[in-house]
Each structure stands twice: as structure tokens, then as C-alpha cells.
SELORO-730076 format. One line per 10 residues: number of its first residue (from 1); their letters; for each residue x negated, y negated, z negated of N, C-alpha, C, O, CB. Coordinates in steps of 0.05 Angstrom, whole numbers. Each point is the difference from the previous one (the first is absolute). Glycine has a CB too. Example, Ala and Ser with C-alpha at 12.3 -4.5 7.8 and 13.67 -1.06 7.14 Angstrom:
<recs>
1> as> -264/114/-156/18/-24/0/-18/-24/0/-21/0/-13/59/23/-12 | -31/-44/39/-16/-24/-1/15/-22/-14/-10/-22/-4/-14/35/47
</recs>
This chain:
<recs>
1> xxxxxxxxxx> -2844/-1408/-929/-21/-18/11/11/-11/26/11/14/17/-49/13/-39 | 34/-48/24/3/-16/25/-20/-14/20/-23/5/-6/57/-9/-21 | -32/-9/44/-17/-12/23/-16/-23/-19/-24/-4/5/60/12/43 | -22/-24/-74/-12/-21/-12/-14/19/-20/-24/-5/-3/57/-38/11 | -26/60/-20/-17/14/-18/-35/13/17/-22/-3/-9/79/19/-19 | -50/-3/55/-20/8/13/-14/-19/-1/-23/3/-9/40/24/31 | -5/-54/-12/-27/-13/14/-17/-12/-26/-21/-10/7/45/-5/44 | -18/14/-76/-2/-7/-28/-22/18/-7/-21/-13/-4/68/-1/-7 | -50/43/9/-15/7/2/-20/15/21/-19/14/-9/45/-26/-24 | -23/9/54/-23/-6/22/-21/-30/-12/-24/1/-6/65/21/52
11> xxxxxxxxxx> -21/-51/-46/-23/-8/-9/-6/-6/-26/-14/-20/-6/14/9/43 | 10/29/-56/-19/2/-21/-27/9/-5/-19/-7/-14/55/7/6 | -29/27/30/-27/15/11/-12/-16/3/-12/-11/-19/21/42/38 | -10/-40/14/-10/-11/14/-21/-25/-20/-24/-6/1/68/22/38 | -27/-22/-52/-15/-36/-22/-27/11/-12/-18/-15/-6/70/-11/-20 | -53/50/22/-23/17/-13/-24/-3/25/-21/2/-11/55/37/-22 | -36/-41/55/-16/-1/13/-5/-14/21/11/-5/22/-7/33/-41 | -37/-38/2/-17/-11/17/-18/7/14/-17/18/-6/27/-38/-16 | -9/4/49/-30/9/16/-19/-14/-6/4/-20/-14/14/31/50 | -46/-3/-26/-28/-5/-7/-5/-31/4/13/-8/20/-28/57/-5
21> xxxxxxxxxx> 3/-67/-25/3/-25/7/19/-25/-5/-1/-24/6/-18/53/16 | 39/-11/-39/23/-19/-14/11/12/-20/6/24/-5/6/-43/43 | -9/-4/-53/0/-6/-20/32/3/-11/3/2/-25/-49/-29/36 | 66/29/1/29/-6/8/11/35/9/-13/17/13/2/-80/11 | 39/65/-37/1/29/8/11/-9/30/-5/-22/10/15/54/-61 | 9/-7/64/1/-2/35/30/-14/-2/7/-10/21/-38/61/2 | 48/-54/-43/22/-5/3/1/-41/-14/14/-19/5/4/88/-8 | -34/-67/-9/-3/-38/-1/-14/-8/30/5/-16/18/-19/9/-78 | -2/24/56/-17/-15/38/22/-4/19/8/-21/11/-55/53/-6 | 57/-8/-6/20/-4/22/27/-13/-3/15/-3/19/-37/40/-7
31> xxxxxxxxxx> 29/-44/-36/15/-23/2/-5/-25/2/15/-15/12/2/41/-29 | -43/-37/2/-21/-22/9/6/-1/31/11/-21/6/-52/31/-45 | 36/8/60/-14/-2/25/25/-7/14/1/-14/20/-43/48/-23 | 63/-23/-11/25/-6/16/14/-29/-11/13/-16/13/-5/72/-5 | -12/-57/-24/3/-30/-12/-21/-21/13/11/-22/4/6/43/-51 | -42/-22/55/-14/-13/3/4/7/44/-7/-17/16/-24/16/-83 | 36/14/70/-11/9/38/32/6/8/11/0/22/-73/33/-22 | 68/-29/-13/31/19/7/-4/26/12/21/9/8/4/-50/3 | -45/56/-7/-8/18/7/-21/15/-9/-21/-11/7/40/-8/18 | -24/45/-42/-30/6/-9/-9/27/9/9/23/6/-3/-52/-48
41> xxxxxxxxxx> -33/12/38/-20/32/13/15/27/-14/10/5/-22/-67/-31/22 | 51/41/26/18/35/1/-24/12/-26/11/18/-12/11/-5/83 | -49/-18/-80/-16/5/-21/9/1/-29/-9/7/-21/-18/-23/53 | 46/5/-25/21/-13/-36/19/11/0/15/2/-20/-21/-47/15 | 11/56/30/36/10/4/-2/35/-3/14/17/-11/4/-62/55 | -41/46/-28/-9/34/2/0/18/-30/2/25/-1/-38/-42/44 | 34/6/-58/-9/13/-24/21/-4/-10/-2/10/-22/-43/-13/17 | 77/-10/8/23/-8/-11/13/15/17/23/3/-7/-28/-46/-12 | 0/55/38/7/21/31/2/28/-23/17/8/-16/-54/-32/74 | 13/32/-53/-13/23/-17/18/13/-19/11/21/1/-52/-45/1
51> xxxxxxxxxx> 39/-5/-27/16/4/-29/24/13/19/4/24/1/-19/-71/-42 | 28/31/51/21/7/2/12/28/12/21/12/-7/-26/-58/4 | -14/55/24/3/36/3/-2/18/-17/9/23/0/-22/-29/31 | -8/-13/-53/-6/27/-28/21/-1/-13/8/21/-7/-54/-23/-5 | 59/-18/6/27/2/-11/23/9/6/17/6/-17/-34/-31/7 | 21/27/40/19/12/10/-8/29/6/19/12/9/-3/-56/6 | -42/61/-18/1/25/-6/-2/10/-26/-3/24/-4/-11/-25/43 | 15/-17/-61/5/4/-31/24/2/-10/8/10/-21/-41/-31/15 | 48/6/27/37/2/-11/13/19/-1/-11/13/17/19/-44/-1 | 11/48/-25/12/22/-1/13/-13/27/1/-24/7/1/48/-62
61> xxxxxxxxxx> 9/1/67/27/1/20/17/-21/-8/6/-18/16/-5/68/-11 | 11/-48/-33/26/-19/-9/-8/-21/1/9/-19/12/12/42/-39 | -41/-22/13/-11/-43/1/-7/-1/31/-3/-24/3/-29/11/-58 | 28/25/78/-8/-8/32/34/-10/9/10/-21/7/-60/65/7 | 59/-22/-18/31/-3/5/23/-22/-11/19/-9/13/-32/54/-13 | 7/-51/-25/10/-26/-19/-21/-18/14/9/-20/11/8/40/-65 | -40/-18/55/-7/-36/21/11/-2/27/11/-20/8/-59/15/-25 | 43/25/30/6/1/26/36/-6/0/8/-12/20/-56/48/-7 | 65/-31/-29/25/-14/0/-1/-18/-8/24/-8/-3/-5/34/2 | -36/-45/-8/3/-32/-15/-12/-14/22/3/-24/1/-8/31/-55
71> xxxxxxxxxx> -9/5/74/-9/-14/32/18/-9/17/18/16/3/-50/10/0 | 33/-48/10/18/-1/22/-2/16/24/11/-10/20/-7/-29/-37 | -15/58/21/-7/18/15/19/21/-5/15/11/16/-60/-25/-14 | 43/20/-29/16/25/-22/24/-12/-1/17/15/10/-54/1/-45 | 47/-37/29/29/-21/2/15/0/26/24/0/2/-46/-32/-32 | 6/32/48/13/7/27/3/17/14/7/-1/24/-15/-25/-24 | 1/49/-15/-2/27/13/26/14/1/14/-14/-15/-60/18/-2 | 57/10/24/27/11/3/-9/28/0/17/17/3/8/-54/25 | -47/43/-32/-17/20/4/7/18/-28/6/-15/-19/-45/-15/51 | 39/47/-36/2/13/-35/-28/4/-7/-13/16/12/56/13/-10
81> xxxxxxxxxx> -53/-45/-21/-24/12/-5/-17/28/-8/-25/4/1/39/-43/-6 | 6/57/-2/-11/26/12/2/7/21/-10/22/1/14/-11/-31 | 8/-22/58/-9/5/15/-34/-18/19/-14/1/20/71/18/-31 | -54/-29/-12/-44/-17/15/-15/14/-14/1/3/-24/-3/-60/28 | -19/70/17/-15/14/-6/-27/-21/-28/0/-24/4/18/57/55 | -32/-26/-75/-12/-14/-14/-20/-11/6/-11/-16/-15/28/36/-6 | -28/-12/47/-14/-16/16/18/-23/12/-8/-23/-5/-22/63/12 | 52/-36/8/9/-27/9/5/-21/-22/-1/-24/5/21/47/32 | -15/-12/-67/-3/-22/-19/-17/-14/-12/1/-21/-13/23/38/11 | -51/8/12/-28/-9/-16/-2/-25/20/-7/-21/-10/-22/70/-9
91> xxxxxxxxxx> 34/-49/41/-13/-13/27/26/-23/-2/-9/-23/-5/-20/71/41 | 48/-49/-35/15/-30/-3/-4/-6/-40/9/-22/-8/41/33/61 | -59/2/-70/0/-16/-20/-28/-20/-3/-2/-21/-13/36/58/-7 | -63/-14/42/-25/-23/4/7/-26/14/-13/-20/-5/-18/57/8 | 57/-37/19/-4/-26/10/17/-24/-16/-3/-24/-5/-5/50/51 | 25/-7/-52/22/-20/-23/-18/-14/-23/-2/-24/-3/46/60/6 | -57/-15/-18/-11/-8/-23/-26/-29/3/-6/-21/-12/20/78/-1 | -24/-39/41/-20/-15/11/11/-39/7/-12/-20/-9/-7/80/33 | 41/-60/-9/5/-20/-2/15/-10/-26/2/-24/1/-8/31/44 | 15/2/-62/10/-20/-22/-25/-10/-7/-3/-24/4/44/47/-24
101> xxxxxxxxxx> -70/-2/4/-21/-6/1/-4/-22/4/4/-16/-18/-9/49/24 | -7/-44/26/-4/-16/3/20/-23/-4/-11/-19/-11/-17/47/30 | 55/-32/-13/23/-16/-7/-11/-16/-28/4/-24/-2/35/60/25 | -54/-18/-46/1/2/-23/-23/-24/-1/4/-23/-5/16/75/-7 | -39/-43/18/-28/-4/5/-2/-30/12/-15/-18/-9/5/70/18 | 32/-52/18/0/-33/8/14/-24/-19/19/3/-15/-18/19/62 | -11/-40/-42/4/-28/-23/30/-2/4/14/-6/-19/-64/-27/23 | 61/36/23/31/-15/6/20/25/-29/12/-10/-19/-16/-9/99 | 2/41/-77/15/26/-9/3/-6/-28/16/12/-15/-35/24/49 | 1/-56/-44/12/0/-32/-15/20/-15/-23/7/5/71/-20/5
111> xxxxxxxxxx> -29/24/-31/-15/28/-15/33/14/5/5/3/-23/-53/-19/-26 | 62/22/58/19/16/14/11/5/24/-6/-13/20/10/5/-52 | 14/28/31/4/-2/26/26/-21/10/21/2/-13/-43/47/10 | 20/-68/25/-2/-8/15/34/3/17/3/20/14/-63/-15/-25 | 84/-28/6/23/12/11/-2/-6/23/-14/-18/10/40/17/-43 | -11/19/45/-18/-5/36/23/-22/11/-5/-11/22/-20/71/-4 | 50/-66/-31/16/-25/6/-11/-25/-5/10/-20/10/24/45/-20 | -53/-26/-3/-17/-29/-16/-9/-13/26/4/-24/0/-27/45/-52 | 11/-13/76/-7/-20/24/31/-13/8/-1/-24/9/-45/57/12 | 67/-23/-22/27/0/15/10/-26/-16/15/-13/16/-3/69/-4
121> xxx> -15/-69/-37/8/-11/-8/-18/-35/6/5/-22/-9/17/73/-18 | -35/-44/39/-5/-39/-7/12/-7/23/14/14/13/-62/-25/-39 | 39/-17/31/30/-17/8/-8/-9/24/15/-13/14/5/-6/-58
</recs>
């Protein structure tokens, strides 16, 4: 499992749920909101927050450890990953995950990830 597999199913979860008053699960709103404002209410995001801690305390060790090396966090580490405690991975794979997430979620990001040379190139 990897960082594109995680965030795949986080929002698969996540698409399952709606709040009271809409009609729309939390992961169309919030791509709507970011397509339409470039920015969307933390009400749409919170519950895509959530998913994503329940999932990362459902993973075995190996699948935390196989995402957390497919992170650029995990890619730049020089660190051995048995030496990070599983809290420092739980805690850099919420912010990593957290931002592809959104990466994902915003209109510019496409439906993948995103080569970070692609700004470097226009003219």
C-alpha cells in the first residue's frame, strides 16, 4: 500500500458521508467548494479529517510503514524506519496524507498526483 492507495481509500470512506441538510456526500462538496471559492468550509473537510485517523488506526504497522515510505517525508528521511517511533509516523503520515487529500480535492491537482517540476517548466 502506498500514499495513492491511502488517500483512495480515505475518500472512499469519506464519499459515504453526508451531513444533515445535504444532499451531496462531504467529498463532492468539497471539491465543488474548491472548484467554485478555491477554498472550502473546514465543515466538509472535518469529516474527511476524521476518515482519515480511523484509517490510519485500522492499518497494520506494515501498511503505516509502506505509506509512510511512499511520502516525501518517508523519501527524505535518512532515518531507518525502525528507528521512528509509530507515533512519529502516525503524526507525519496525518499531515502528508492530509495534504495530498486536499491536493486531491483541489480542481488545479487533477485526479493524481501532481509532478512538483510541472510549475518549473512554462516559459
Amino acid at each position: 500500500m502506498d500514499y495513492n492507495d491511502a488517500v483512495t481509500e480515505v475518500l472512499d470512506k469519506a464519499a459515504r458521508i453526508r451531513l444533515p441538510g445535504h444532499c451531496l456526500d462531504v467529498v463532492t462538496i468539497a471539491r465543488r467548494e474548491f472548484a467554485k471559492r478555491g477554498y472550502c468550509d473546514s465543515k466538509f473537510i472535518d469529516p474527511i479529517e476524521e476518515t482519515l485517523r480511523e484509517c490510519i488506526q485500522g492499518w497494520s504497522v506494515i501498511q503505516k510503514r509502506q505509506i509512510w515510505e511512499s511520502t516525501e517525508t518517508g523519501l527524505q528521511s535518512d532515518v531507518r524506519v525502525d528507528a521512528y517511533t509509530m507515533d512519529s509516523i502516525e503524526m507525519d503520515l496525518e499531515g502528508e496524507l492530509m495534504s495530498h487529500l486536499i491536493e486531491y480535492l483541489s480542481p488545479d491537482s487533477g485526479d493524481g498526483p501532481r509532478d512538483p517540476d510541472e510549475d518549473n517548466h512554462s516559459a
